[in-house]
C-alpha positions in Angstrom: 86.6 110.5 80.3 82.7 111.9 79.9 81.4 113.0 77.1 80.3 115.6 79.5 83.5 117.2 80.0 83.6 118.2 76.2 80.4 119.2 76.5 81.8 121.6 79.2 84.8 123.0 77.6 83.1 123.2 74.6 80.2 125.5 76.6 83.1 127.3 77.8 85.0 128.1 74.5 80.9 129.2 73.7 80.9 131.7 76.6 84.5 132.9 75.5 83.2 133.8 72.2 80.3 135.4 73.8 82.4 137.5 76.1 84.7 138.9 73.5 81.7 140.2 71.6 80.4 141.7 74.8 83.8 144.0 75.0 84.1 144.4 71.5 80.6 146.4 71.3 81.3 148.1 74.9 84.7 148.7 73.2 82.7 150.4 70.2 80.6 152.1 72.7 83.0 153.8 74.6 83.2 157.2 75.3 87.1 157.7 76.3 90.2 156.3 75.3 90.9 154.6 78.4 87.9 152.9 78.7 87.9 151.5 74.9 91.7 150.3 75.4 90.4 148.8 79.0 87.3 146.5 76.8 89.6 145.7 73.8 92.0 144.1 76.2 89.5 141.8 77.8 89.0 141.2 74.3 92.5 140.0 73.8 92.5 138.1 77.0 89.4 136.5 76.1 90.7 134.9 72.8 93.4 133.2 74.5 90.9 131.8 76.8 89.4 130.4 74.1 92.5 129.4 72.4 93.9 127.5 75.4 90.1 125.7 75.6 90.5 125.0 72.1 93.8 123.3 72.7 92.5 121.4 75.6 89.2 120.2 73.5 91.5 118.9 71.0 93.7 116.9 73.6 90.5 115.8 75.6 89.2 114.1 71.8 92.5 113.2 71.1 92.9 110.9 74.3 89.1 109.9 74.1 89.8 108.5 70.0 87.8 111.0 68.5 
């Protein structure tokens, strides 16, 4: 295993975390209820994105011996 696959996922759990502050302020800036309920699901969604790259980080270090 690379050390550049954890670099990836961990790039990816970075963009995660990017996204859901993305929807969170589009979240704050919307106008209507629908669309403020639409962007705080994405934010849900986008936490267990990062949640299951999380997991998979840990395995990945795990099977390297980190």
């Amino acid at each position: 295993m690379s050390d550049e696959l954890l670099r990836i996922v961990e790039e990816a759990i970075e963009s995660e975390k990017g996204s859901q502050e993305r929807y969170r302020r589009a979240a704050q800036e919307a106008k209507d209820p629908e669309t403020k309920v639409f962007f705080e699901q994405l934010v849900k969604d986008e936490e267990r994105h990062e949640q299951l790259l999380r997991e998979r980080l840990k395995t990945l270090k795990l099977l390297k011996g980190f």
